[in-house]
PQR file with spaces between the fields and no chain letter, atoms N, CA, C, O and H, PARSE charges and radii, in Angstrom:
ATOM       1  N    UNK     1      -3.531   -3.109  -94.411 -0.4000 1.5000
ATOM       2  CA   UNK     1      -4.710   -2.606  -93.742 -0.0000 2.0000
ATOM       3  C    UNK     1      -4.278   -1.635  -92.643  0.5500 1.7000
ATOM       4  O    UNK     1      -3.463   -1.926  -91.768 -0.5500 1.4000
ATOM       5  N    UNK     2      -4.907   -0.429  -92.768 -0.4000 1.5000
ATOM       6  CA   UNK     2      -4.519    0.537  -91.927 -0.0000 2.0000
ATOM       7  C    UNK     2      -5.496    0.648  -90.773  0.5500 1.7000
ATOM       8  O    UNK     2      -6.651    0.431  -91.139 -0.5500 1.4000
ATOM       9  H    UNK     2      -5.569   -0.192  -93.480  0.4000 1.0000
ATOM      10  N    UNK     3      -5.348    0.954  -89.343 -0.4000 1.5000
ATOM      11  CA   UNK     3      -6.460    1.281  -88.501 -0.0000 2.0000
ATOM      12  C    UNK     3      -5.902    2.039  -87.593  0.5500 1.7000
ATOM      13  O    UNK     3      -4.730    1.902  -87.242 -0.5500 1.4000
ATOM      14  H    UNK     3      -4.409    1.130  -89.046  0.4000 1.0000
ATOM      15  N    UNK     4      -6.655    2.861  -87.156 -0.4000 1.5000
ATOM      16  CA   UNK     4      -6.569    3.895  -86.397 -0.0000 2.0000
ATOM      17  C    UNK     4      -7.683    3.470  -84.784  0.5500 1.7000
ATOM      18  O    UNK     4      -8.757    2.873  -84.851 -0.5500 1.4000
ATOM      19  H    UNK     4      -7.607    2.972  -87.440  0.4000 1.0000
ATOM      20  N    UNK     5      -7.045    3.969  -83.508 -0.4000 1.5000
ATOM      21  CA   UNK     5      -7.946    3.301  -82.616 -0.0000 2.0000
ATOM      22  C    UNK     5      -7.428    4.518  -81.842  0.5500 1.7000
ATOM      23  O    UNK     5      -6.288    4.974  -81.756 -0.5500 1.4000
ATOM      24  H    UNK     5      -6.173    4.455  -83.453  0.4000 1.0000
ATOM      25  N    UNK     6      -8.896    5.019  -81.160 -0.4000 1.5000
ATOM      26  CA   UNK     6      -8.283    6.560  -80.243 -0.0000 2.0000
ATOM      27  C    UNK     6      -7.934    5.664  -78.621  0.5500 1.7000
ATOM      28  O    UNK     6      -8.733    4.936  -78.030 -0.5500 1.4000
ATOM      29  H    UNK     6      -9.822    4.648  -81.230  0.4000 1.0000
ATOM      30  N    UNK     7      -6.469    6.013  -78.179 -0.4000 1.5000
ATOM      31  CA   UNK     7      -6.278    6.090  -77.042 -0.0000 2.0000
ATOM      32  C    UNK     7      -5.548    7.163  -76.122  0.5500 1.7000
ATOM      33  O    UNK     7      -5.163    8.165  -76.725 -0.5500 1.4000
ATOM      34  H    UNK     7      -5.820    6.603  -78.659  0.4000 1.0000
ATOM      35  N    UNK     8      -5.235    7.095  -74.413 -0.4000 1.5000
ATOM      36  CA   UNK     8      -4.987    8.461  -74.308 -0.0000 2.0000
ATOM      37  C    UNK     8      -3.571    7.848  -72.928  0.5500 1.7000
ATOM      38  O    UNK     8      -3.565    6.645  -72.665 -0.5500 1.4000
ATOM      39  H    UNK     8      -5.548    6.281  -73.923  0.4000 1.0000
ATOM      40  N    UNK     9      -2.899    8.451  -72.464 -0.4000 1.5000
ATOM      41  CA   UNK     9      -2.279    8.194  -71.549 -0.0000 2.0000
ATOM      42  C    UNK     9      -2.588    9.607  -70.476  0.5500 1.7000
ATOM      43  O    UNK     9      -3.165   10.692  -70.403 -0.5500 1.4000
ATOM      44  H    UNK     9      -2.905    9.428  -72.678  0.4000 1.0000
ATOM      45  N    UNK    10      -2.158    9.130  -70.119 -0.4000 1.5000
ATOM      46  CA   UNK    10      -2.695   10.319  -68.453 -0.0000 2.0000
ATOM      47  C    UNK    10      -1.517    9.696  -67.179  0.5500 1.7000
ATOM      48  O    UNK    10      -1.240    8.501  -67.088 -0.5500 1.4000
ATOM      49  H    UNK    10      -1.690    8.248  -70.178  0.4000 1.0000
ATOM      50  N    UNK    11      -1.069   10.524  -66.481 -0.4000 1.5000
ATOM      51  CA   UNK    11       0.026   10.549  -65.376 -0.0000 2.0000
ATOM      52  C    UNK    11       0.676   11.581  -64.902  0.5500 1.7000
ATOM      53  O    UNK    11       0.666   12.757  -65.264 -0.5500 1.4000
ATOM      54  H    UNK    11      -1.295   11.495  -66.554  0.4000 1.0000
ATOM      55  N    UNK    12       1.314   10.981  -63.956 -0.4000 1.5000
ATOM      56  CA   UNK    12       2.060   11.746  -62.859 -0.0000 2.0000
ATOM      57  C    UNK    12       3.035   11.674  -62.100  0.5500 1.7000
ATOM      58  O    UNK    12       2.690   11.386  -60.954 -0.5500 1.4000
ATOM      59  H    UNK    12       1.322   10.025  -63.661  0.4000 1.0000
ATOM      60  N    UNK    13       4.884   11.907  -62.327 -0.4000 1.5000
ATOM      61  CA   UNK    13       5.550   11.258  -61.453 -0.0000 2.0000
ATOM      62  C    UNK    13       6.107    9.569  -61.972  0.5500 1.7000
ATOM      63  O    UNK    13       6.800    9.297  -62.953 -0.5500 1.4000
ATOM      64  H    UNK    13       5.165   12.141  -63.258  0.4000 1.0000
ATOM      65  N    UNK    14       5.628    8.786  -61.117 -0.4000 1.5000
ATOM      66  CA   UNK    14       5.756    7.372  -61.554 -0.0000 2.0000
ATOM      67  C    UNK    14       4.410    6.654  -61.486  0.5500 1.7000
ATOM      68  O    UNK    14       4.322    5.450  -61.243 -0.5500 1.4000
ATOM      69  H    UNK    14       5.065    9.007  -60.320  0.4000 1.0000
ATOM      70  N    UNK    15       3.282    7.521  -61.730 -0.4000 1.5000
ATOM      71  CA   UNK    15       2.244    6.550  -61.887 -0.0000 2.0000
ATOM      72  C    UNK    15       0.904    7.023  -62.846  0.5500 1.7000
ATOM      73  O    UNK    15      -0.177    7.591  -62.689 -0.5500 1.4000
ATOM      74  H    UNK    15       3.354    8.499  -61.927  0.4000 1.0000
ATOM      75  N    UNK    16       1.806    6.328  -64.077 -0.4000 1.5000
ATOM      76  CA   UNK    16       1.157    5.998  -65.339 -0.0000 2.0000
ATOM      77  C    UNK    16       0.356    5.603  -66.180  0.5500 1.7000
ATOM      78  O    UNK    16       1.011    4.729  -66.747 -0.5500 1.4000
ATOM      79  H    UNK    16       2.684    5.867  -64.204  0.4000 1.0000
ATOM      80  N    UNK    17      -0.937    5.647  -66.822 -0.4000 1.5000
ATOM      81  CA   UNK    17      -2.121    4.864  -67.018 -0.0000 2.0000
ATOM      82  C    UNK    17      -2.329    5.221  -68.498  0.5500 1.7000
ATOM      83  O    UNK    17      -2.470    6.413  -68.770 -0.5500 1.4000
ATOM      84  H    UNK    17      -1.470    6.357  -66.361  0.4000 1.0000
ATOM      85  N    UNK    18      -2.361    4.371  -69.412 -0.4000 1.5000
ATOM      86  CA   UNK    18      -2.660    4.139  -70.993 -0.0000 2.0000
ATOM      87  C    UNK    18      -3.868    3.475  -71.313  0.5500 1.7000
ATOM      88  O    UNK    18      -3.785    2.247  -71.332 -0.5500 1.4000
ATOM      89  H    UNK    18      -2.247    3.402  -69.191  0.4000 1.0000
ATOM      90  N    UNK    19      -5.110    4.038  -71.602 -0.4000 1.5000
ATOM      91  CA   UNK    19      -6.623    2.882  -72.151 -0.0000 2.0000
ATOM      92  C    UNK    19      -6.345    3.111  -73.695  0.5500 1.7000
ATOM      93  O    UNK    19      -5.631    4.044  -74.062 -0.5500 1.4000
ATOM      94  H    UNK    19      -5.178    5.036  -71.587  0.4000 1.0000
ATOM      95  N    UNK    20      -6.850    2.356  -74.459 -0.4000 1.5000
ATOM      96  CA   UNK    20      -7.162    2.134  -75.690 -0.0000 2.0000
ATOM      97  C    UNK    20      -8.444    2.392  -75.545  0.5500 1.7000
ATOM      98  O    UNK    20      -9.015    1.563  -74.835 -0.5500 1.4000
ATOM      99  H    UNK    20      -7.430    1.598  -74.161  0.4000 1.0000
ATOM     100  N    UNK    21      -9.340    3.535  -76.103 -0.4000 1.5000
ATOM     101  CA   UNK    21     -11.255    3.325  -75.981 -0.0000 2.0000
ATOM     102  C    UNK    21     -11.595    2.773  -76.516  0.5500 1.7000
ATOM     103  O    UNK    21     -12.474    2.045  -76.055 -0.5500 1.4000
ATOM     104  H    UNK    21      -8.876    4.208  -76.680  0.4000 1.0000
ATOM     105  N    UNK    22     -11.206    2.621  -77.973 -0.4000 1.5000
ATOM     106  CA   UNK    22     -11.876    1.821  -78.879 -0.0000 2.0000
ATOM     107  C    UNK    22     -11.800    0.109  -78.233  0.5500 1.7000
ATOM     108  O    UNK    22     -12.899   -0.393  -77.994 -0.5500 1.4000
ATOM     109  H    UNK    22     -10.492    3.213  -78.346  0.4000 1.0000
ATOM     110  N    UNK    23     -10.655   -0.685  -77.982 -0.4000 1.5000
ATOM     111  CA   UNK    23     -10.703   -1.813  -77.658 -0.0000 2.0000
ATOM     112  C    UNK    23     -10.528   -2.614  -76.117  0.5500 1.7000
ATOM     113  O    UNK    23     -10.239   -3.745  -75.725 -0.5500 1.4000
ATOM     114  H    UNK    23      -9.763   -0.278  -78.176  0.4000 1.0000
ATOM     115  N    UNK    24     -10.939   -1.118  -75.443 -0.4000 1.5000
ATOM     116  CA   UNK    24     -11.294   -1.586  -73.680 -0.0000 2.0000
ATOM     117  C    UNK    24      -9.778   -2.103  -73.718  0.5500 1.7000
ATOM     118  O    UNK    24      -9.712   -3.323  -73.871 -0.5500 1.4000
ATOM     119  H    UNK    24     -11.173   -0.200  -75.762  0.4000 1.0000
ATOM     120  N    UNK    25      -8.670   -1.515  -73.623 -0.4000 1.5000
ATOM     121  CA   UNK    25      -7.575   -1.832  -73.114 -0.0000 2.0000
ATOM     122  C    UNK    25      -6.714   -1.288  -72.062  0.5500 1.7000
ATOM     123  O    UNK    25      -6.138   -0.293  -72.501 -0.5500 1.4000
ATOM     124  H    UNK    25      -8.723   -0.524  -73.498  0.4000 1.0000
ATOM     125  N    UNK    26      -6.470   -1.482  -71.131 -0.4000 1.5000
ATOM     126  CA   UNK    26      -5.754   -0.681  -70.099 -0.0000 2.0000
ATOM     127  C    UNK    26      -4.392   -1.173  -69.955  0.5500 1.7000
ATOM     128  O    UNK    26      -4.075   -2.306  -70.317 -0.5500 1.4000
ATOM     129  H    UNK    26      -6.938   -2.291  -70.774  0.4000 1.0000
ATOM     130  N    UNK    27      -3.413   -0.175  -69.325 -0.4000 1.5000
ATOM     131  CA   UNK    27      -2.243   -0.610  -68.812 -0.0000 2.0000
ATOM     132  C    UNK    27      -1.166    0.057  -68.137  0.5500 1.7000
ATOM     133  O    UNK    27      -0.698    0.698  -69.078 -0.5500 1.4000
ATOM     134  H    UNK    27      -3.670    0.745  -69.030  0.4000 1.0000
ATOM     135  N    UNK    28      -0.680    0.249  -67.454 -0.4000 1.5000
ATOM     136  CA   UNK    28       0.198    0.634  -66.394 -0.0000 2.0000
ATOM     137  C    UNK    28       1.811    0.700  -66.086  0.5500 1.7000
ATOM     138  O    UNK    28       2.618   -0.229  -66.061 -0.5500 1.4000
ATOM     139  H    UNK    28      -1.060   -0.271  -66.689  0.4000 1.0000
ATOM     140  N    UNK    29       2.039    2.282  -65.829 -0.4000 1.5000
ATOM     141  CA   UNK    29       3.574    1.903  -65.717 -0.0000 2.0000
ATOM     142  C    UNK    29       4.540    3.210  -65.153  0.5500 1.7000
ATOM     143  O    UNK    29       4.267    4.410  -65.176 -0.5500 1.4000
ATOM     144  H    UNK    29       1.383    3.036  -65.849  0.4000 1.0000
ATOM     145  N    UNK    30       5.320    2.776  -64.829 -0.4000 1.5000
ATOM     146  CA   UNK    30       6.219    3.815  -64.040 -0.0000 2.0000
ATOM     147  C    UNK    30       6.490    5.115  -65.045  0.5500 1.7000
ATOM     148  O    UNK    30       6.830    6.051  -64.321 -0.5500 1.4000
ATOM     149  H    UNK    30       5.542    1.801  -64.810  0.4000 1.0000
ATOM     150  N    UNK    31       6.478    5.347  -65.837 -0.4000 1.5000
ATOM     151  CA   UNK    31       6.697    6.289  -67.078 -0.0000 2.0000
ATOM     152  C    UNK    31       5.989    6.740  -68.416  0.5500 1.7000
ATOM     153  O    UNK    31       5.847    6.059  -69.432 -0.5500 1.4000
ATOM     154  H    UNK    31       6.202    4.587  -66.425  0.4000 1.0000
ATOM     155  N    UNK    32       5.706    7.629  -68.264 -0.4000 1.5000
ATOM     156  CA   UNK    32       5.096    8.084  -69.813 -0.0000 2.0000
ATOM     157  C    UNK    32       5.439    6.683  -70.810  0.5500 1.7000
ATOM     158  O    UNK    32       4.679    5.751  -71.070 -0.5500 1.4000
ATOM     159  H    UNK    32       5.821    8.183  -67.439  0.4000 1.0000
ATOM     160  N    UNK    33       6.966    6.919  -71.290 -0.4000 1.5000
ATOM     161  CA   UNK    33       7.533    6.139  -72.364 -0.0000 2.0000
ATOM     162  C    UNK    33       7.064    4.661  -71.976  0.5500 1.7000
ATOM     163  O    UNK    33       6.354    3.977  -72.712 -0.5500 1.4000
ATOM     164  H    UNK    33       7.584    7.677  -71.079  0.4000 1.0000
ATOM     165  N    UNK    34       7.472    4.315  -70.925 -0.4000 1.5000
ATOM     166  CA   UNK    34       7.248    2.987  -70.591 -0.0000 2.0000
ATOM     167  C    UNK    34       5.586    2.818  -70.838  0.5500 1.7000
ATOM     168  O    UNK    34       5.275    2.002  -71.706 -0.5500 1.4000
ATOM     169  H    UNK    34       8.049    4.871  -70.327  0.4000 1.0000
ATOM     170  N    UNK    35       4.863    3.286  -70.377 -0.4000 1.5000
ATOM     171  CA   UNK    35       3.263    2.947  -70.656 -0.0000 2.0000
ATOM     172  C    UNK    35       3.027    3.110  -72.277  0.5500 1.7000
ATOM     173  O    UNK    35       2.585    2.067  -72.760 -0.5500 1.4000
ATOM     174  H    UNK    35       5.116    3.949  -69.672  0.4000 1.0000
ATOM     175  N    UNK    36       3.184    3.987  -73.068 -0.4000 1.5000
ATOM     176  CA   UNK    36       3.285    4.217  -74.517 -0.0000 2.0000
ATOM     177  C    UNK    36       3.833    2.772  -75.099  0.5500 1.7000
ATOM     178  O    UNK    36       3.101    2.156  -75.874 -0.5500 1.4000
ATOM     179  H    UNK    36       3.543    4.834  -72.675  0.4000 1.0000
ATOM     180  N    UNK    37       5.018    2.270  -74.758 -0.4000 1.5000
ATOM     181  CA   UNK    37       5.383    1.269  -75.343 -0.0000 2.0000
ATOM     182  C    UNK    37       4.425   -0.073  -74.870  0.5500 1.7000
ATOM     183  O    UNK    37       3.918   -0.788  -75.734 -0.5500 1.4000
ATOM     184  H    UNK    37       5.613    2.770  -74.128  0.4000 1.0000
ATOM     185  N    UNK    38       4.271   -0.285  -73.711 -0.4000 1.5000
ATOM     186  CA   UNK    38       3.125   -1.551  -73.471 -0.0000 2.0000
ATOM     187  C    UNK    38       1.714   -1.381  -73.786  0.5500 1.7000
ATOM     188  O    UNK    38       0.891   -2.216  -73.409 -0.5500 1.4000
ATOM     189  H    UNK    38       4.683    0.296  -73.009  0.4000 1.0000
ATOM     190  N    UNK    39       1.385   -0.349  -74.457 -0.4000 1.5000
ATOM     191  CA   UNK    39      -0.266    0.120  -74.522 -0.0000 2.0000
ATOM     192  C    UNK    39       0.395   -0.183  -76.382  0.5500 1.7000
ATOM     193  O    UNK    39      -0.112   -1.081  -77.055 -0.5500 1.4000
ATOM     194  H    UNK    39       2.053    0.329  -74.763  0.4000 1.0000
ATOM     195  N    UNK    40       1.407    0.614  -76.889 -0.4000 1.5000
ATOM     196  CA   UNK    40       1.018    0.169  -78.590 -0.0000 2.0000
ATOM     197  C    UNK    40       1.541   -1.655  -78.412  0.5500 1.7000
ATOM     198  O    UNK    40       0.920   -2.356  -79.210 -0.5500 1.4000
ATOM     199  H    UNK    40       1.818    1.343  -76.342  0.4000 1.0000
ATOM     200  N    UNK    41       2.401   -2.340  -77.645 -0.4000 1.5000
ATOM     201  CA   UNK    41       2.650   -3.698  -77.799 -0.0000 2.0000
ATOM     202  C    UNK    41       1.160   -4.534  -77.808  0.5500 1.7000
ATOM     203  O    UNK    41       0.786   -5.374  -78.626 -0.5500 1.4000
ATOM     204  H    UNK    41       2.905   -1.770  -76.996  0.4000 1.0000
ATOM     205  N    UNK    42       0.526   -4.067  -76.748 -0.4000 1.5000
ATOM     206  CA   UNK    42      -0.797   -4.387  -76.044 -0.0000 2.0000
ATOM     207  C    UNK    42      -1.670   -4.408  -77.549  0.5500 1.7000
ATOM     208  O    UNK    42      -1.884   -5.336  -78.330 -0.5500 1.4000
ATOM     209  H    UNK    42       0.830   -3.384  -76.083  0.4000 1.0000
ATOM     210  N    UNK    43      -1.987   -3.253  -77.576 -0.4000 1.5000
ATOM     211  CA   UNK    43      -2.877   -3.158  -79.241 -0.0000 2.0000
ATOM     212  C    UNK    43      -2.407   -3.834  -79.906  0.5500 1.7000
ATOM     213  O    UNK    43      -3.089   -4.821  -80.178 -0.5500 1.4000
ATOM     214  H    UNK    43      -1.814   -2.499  -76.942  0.4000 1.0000
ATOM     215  N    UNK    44      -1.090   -3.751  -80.525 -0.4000 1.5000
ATOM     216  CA   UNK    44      -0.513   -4.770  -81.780 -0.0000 2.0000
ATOM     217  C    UNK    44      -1.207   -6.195  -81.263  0.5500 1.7000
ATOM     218  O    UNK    44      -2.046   -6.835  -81.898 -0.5500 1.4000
ATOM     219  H    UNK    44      -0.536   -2.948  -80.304  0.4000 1.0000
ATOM     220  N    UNK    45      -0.768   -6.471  -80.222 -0.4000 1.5000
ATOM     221  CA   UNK    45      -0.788   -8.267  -79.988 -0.0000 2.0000
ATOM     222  C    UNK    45      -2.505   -8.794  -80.240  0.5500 1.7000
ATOM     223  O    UNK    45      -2.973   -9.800  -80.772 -0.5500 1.4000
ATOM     224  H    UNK    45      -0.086   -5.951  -79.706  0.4000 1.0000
ATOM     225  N    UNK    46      -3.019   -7.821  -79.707 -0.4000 1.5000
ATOM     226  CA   UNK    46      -4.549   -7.944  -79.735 -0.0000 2.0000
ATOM     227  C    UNK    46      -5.092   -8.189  -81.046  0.5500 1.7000
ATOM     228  O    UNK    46      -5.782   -9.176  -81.300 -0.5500 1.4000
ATOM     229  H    UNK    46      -2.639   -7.004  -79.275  0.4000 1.0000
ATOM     230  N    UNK    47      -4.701   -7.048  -82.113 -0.4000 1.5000
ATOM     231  CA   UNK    47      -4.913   -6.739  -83.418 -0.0000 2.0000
ATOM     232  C    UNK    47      -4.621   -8.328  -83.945  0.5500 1.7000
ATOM     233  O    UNK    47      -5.384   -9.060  -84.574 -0.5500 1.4000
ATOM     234  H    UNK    47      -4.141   -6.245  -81.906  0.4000 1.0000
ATOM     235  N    UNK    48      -3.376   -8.573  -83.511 -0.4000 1.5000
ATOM     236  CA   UNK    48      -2.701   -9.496  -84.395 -0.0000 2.0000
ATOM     237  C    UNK    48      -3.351  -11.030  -83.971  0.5500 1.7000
ATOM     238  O    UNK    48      -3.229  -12.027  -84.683 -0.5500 1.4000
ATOM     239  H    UNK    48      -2.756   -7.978  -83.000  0.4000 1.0000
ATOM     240  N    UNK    49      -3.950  -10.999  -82.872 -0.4000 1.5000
ATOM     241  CA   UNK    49      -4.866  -12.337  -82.975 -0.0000 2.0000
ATOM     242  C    UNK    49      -6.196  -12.397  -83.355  0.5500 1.7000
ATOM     243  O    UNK    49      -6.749  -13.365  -83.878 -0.5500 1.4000
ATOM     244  H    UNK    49      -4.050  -10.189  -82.295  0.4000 1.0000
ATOM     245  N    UNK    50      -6.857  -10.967  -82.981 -0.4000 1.5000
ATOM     246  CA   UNK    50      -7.741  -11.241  -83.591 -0.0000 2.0000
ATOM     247  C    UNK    50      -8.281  -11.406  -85.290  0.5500 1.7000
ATOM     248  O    UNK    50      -9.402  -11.523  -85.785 -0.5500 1.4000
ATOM     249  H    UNK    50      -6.408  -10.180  -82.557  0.4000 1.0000
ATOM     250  N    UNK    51      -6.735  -11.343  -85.943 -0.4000 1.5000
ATOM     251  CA   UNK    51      -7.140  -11.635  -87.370 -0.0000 2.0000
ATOM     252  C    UNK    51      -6.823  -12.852  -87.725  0.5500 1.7000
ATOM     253  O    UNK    51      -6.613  -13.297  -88.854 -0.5500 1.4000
ATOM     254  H    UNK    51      -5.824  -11.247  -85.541  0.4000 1.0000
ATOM     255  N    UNK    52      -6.795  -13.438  -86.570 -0.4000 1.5000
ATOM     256  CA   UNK    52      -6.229  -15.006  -87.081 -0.0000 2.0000
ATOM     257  C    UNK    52      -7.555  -15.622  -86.997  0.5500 1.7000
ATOM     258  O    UNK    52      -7.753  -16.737  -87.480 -0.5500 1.4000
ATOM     259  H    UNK    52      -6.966  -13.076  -85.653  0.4000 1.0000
ATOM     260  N    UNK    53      -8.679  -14.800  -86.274 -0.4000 1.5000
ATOM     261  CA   UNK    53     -10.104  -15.570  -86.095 -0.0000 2.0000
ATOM     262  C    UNK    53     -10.854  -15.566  -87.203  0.5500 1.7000
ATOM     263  O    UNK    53     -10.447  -14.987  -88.210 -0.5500 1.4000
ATOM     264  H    UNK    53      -8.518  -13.894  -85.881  0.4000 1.0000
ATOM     265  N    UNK    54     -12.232  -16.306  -87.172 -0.4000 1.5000
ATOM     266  CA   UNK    54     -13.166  -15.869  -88.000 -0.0000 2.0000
ATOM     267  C    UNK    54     -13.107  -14.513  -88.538  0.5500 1.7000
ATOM     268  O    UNK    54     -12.361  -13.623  -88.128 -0.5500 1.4000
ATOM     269  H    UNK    54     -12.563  -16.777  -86.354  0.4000 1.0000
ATOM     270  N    UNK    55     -14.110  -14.412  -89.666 -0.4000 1.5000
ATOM     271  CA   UNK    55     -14.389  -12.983  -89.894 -0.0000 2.0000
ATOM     272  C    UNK    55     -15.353  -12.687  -89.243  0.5500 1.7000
ATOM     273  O    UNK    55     -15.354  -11.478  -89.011 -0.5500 1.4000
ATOM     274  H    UNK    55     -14.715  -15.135  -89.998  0.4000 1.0000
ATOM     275  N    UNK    56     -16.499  -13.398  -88.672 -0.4000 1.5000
ATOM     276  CA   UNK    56     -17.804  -12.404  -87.890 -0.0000 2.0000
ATOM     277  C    UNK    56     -16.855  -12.547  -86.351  0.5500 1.7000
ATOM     278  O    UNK    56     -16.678  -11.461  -85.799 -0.5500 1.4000
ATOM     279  H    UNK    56     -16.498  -14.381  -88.860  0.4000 1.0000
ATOM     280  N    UNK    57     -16.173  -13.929  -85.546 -0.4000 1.5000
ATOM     281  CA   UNK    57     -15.101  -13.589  -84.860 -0.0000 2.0000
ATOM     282  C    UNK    57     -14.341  -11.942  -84.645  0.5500 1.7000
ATOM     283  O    UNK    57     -14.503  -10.920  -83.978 -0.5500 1.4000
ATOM     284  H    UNK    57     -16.318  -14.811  -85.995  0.4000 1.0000
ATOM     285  N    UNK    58     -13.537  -12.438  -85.578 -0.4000 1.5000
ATOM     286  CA   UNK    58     -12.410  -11.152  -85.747 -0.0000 2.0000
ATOM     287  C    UNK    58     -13.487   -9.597  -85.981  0.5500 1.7000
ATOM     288  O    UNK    58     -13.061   -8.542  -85.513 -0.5500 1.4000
ATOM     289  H    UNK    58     -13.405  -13.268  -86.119  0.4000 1.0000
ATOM     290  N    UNK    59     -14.774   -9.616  -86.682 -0.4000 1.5000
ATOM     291  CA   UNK    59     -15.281   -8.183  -86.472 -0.0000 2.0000
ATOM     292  C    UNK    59     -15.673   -7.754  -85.371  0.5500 1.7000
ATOM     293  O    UNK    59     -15.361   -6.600  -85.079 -0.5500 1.4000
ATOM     294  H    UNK    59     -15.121  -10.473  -87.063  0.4000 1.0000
ATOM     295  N    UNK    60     -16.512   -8.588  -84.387 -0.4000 1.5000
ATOM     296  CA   UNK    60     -16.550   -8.204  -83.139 -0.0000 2.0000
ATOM     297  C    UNK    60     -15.670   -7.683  -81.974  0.5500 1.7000
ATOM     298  O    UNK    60     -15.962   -6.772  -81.200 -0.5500 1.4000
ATOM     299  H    UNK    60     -16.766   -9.526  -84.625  0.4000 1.0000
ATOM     300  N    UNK    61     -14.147   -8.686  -81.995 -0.4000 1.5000
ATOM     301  CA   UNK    61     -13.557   -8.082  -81.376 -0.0000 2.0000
ATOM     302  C    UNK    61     -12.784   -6.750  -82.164  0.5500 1.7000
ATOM     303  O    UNK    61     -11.981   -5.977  -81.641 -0.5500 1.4000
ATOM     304  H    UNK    61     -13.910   -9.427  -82.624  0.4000 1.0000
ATOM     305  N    UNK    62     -13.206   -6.734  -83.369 -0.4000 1.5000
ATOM     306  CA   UNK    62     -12.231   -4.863  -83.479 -0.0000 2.0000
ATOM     307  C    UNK    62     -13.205   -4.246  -83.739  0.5500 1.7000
ATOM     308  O    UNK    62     -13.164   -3.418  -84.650 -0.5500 1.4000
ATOM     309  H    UNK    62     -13.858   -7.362  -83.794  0.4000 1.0000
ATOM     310  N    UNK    63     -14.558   -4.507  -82.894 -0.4000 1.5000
ATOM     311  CA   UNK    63     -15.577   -3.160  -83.093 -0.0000 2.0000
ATOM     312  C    UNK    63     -16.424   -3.022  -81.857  0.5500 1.7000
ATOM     313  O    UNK    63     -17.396   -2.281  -81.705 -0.5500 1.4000
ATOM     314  H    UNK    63     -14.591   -5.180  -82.154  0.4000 1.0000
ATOM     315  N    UNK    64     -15.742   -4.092  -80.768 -0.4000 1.5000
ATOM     316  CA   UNK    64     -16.959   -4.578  -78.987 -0.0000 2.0000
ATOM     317  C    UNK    64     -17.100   -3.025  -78.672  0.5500 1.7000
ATOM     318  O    UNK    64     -16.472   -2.206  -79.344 -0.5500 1.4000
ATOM     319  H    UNK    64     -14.952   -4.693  -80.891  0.4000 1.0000
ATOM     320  N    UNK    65     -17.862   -2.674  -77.730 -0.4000 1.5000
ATOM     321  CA   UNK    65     -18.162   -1.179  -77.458 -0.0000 2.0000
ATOM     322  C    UNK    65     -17.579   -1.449  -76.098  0.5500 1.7000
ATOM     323  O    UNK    65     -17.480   -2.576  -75.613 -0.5500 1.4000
ATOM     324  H    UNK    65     -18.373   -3.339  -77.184  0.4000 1.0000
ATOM     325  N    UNK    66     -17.174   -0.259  -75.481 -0.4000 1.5000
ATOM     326  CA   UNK    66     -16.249   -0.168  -74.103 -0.0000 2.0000
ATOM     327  C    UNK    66     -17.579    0.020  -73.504  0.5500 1.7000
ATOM     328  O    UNK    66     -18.591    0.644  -73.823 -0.5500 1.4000
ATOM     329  H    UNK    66     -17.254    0.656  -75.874  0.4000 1.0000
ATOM     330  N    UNK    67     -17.217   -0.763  -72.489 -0.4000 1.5000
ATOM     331  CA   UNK    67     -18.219   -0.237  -71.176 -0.0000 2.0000
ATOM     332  C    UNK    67     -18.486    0.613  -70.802  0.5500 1.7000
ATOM     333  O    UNK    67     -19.239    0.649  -69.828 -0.5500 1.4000
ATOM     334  H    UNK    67     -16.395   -1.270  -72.230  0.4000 1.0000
């Protein structure tokens, strides 16, 4: 199963910021690279529990609308 989820990183220096839009995810870090790597860990881990849930479970959380 393939999915695609738009997110963006934005920074400056040493202060770094990664959201996921699609799944309201944020995260923070001294470096481009460094935020890139905890924002796709972040998604994976998320992804990867929410398929352990229900199916009306598990659809909600990979479709909640961001605030």
């Amino acid at each position: 199963m393939s999915m695609v989820f738009r997110c963006i990183i934005r920074g400056q220096r040493d202060q770094w910021e990664g959201i996921c839009l699609d799944l309201d995810i944020a995260v923070y870090g001294a470096s481009l690279k460094e935020v890139e790597a905890t924002l796709t860990h972040s998604v994976q881990t998320y992804v990867e529990d929410a398929m352990k849930e229900t199916p009306d479970q598990r659809d909600k959380l990979l479709s909640r609308q961001v605030p």
